[in-house]
Backbone as a printed PyTorch tensor [residue, N CA C, xyz], in Angstrom:
tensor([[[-134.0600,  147.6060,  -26.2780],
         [-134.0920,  147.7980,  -27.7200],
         [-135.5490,  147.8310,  -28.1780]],

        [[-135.7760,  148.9560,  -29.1320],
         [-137.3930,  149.1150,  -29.3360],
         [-137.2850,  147.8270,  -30.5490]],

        [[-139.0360,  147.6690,  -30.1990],
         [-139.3740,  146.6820,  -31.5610],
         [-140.2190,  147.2800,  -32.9040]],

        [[-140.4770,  146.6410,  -33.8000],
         [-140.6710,  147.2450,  -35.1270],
         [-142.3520,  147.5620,  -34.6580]],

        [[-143.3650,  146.8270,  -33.7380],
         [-144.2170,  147.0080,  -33.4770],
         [-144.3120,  148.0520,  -32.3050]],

        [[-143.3610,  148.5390,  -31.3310],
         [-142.9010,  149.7680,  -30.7280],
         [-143.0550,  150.7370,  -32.0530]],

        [[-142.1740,  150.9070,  -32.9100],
         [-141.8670,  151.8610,  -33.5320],
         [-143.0710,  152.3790,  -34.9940]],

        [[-143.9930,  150.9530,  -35.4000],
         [-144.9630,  151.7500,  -35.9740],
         [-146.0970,  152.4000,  -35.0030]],

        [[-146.2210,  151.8380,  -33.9340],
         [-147.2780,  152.3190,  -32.6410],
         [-146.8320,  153.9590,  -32.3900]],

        [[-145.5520,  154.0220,  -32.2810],
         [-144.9930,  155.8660,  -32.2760],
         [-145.4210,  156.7850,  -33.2740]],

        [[-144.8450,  156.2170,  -34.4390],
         [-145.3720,  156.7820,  -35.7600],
         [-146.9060,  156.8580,  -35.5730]],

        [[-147.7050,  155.8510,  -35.5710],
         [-149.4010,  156.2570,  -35.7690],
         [-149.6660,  157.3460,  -34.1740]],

        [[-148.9750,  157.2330,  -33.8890],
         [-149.4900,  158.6060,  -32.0130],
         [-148.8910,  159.9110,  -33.1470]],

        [[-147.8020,  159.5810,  -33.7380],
         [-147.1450,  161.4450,  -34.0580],
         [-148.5010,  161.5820,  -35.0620]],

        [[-148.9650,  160.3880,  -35.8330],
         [-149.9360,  160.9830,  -36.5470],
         [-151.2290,  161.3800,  -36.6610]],

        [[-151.4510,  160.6850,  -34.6700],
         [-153.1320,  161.2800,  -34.2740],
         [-152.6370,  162.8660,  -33.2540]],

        [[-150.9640,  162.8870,  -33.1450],
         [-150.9720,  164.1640,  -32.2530],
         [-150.7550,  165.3080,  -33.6850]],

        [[-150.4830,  165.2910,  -34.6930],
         [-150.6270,  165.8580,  -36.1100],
         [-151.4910,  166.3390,  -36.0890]],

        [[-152.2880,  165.3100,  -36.2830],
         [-154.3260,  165.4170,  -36.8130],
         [-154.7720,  166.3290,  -35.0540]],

        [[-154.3510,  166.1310,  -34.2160],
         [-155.5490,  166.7920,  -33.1860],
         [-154.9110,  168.6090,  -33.1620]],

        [[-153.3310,  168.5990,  -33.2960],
         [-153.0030,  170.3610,  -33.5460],
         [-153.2930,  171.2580,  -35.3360]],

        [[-153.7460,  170.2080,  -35.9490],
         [-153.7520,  170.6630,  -37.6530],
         [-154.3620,  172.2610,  -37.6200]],

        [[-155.3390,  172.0540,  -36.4080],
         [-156.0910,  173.5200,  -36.4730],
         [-155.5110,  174.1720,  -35.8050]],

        [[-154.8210,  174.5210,  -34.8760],
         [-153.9020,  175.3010,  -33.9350],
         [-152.4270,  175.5290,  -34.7470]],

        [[-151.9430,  174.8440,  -35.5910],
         [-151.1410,  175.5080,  -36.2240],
         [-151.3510,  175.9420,  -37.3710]],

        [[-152.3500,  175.4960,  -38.2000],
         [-152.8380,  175.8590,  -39.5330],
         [-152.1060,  175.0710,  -40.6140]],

        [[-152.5720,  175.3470,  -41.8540],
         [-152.3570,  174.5590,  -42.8130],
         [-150.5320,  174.4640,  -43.2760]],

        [[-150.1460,  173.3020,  -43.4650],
         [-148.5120,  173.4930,  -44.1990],
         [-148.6100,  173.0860,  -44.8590]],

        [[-148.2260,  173.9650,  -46.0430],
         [-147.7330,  173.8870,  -46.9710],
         [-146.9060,  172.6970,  -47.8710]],

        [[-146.9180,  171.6830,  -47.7250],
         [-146.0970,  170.2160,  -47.6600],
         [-147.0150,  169.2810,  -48.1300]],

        [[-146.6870,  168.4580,  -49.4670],
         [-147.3840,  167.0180,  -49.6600],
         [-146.1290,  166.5710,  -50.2630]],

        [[-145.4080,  165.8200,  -49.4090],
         [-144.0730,  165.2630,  -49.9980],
         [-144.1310,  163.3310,  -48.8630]],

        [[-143.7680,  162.4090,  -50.3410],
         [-144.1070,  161.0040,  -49.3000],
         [-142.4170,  161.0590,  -48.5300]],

        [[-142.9630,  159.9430,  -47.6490],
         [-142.1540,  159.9030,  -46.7250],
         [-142.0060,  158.5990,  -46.4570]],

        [[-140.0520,  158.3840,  -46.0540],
         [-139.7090,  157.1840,  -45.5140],
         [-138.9800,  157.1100,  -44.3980]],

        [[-139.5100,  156.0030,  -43.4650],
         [-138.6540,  156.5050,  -42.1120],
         [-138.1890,  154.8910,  -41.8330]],

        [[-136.9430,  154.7150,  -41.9970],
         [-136.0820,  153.8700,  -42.0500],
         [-135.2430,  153.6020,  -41.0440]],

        [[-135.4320,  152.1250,  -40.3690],
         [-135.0050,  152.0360,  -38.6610],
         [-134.0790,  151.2700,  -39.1270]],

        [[-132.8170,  151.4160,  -38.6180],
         [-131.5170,  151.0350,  -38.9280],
         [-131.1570,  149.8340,  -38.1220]],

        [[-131.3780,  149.8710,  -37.1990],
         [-131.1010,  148.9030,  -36.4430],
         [-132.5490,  147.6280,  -36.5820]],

        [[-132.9900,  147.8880,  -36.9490],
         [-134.3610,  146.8640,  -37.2500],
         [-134.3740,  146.3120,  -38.5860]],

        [[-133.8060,  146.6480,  -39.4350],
         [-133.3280,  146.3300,  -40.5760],
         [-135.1950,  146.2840,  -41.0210]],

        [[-135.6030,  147.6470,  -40.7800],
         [-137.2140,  147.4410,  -41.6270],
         [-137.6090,  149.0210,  -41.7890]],

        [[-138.6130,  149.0640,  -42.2080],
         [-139.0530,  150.8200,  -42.6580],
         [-140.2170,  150.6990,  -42.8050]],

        [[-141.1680,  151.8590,  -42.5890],
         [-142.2680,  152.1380,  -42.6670],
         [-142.4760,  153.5960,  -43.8910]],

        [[-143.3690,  153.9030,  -44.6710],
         [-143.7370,  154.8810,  -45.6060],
         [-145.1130,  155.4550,  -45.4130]],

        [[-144.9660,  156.5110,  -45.9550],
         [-146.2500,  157.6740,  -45.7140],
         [-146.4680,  158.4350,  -46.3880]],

        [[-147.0590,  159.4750,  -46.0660],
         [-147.1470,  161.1500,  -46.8080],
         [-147.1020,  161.9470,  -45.8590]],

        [[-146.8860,  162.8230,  -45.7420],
         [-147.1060,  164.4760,  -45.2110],
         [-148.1360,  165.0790,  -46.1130]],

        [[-149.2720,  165.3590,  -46.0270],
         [-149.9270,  166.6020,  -46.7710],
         [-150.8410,  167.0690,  -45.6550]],

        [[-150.7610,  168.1980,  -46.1110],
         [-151.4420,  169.8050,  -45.1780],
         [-151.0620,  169.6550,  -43.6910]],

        [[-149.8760,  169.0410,  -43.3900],
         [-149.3060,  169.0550,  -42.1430],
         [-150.0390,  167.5730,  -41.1490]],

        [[-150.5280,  166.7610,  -41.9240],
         [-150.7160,  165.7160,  -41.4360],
         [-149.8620,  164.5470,  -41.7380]],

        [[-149.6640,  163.4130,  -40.9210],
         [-149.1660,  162.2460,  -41.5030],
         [-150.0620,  161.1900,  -41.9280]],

        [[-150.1910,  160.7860,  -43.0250],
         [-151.1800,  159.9500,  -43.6370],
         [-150.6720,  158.6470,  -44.7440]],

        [[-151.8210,  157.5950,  -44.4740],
         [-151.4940,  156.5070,  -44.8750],
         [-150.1190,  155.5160,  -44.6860]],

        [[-149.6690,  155.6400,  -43.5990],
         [-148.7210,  155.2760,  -42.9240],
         [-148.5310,  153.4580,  -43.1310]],

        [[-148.0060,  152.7590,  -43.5980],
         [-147.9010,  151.2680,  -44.0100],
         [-146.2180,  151.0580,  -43.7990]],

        [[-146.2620,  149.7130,  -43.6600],
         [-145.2070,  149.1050,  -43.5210],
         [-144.0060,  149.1390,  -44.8610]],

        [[-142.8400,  148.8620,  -44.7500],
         [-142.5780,  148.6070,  -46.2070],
         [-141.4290,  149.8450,  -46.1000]],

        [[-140.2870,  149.8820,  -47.1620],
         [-139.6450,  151.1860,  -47.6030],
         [-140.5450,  151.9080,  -48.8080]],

        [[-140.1080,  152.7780,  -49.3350],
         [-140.2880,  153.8340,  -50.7110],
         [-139.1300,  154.8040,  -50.6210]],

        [[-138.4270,  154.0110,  -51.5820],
         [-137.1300,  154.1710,  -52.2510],
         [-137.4210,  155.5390,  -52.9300]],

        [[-138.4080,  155.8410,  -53.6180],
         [-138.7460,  157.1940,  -54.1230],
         [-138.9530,  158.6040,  -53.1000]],

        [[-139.0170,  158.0840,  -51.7670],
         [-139.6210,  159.1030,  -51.2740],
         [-139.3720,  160.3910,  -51.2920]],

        [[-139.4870,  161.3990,  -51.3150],
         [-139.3390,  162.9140,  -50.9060],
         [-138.7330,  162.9610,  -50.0540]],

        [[-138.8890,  161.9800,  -48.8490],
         [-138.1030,  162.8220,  -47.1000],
         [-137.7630,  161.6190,  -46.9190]],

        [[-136.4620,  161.1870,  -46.8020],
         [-135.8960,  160.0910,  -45.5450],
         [-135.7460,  160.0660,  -44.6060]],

        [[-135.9330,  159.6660,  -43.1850],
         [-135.5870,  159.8160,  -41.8640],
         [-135.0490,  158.3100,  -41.6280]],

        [[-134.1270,  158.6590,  -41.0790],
         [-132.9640,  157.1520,  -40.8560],
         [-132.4210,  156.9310,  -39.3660]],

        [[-133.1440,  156.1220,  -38.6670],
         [-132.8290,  155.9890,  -37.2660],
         [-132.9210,  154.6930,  -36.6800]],

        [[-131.8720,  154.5770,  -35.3510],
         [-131.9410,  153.4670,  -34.7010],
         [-133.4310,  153.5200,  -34.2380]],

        [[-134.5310,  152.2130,  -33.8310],
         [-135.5770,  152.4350,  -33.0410],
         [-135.7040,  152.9150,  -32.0970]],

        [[-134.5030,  152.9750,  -30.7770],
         [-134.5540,  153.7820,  -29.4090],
         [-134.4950,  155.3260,  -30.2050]],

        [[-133.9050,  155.5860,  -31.3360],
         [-134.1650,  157.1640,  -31.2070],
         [-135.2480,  157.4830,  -31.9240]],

        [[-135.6300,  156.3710,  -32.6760],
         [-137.0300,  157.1710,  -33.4460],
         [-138.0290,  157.2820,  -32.5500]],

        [[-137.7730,  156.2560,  -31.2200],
         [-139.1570,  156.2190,  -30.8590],
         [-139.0550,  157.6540,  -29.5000]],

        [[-137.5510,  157.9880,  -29.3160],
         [-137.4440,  159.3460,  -28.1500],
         [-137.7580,  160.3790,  -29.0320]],

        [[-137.8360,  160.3830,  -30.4480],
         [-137.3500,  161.4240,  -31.4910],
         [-139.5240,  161.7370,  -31.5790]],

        [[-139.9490,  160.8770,  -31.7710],
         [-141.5530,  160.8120,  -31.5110],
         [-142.2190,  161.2120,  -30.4770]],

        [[-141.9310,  160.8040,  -29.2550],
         [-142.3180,  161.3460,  -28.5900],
         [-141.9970,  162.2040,  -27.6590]],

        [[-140.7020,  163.1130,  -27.7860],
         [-140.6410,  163.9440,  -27.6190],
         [-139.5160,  164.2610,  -26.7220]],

        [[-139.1870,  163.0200,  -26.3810],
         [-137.7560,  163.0790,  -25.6470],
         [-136.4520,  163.7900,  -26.1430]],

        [[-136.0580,  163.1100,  -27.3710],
         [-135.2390,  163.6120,  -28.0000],
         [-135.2150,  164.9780,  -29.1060]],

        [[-134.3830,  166.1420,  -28.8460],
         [-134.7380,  167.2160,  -29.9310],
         [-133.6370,  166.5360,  -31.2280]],

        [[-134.6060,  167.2520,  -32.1290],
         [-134.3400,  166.7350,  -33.7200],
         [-133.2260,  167.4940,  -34.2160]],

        [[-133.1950,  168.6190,  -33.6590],
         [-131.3090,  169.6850,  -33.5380],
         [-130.4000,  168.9630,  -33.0630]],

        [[-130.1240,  168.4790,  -32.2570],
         [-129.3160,  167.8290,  -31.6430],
         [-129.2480,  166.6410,  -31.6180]],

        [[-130.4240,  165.7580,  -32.2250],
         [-129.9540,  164.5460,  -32.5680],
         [-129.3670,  164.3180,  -34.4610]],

        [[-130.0340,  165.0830,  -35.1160],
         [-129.0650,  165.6780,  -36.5660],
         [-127.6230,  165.5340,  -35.9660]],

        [[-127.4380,  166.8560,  -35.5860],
         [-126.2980,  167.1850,  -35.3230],
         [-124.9650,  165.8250,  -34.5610]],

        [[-125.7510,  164.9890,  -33.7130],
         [-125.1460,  164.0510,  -33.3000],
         [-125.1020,  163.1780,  -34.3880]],

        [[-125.7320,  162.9030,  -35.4460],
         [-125.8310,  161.9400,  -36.0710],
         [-126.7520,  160.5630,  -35.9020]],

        [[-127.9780,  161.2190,  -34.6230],
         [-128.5130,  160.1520,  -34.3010],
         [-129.5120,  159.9520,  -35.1500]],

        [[-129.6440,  160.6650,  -35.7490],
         [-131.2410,  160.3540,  -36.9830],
         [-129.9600,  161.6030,  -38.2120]],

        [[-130.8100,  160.9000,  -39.0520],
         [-130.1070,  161.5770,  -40.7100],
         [-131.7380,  161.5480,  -41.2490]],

        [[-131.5780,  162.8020,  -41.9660],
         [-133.0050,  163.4510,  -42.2190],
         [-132.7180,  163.9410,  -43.5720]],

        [[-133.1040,  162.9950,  -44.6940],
         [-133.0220,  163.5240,  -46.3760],
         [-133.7230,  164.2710,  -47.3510]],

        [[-133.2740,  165.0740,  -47.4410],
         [-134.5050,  166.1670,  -47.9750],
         [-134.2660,  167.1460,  -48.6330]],

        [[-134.9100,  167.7680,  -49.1230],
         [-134.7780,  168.9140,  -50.2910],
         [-134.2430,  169.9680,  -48.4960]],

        [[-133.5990,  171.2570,  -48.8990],
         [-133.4590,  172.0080,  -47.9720],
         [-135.1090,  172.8470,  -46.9890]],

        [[-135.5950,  172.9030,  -48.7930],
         [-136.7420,  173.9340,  -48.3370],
         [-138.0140,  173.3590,  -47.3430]],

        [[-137.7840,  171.7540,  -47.7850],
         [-138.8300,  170.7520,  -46.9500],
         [-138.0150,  170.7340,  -45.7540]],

        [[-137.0930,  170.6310,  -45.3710],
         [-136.7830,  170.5330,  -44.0990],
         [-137.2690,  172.0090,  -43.3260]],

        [[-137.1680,  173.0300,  -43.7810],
         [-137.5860,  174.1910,  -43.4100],
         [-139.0710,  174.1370,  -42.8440]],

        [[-139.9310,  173.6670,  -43.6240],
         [-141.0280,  173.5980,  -43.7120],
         [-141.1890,  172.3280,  -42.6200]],

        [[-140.6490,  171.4240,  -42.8860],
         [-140.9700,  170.3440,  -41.4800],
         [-140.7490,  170.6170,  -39.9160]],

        [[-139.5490,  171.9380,  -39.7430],
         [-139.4630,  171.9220,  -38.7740],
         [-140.7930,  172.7400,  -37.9670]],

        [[-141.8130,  173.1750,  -38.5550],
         [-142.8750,  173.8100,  -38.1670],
         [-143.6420,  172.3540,  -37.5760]],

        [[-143.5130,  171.3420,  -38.3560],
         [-144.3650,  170.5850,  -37.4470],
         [-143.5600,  169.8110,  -36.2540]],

        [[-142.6030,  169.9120,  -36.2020],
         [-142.2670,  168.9490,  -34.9970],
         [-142.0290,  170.1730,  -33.8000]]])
């Protein structure tokens, strides 16, 4: 079972492997905050997305956010690094991903 210190350590790697492709994929279009909510940890971490980076990443929920991502820790942390595809874990129901339609469109460019 991952721990809450497993699972912000994933999050800050997706957000230095973000920052090192920003120039190889170019700018996105996206400044929407973000909450990624571990279900089984009964805890959450919040952020932003802007210009295809993840930034300011802190502990804590934001009930307001723009994008929810809702996962046990074993899948957020396969869903990060790359184990798990984000098609097929949707589709299973292993992560639930809340969002305007057009931001999800737009997110799937970065993962």
């Amino acid at each position: 079972m991952a721990t809450v210190d497993e699972c912000r350590t994933a999050l800050h790697a997706l957000a230095a492997k973000l920052a090192a492709n920003a120039e190889a994929r170019g700018k996105l279009d996206l400044d929407r905050t973000l909450a990624c909510r571990v279900t089984d940890l009964n805890t959450a971490f919040h952020g932003r997305l802007a210009g295809g980076l993840l930034v300011d990443i802190a502990d804590g929920d934001d009930p307001k956010a723009k994008i929810a991502l809702l996962a046990a820790g074993d899948d957020l942390i396969a869903l990060l690094n790359g184990r798990l595809d984000i098609t097929r874990a949707i589709a299973a129901r292993q992560v639930v991903v809340k969002a305007n339609p057009f931001d999800l469109l737009k997110l799937r460019k970065l993962l």
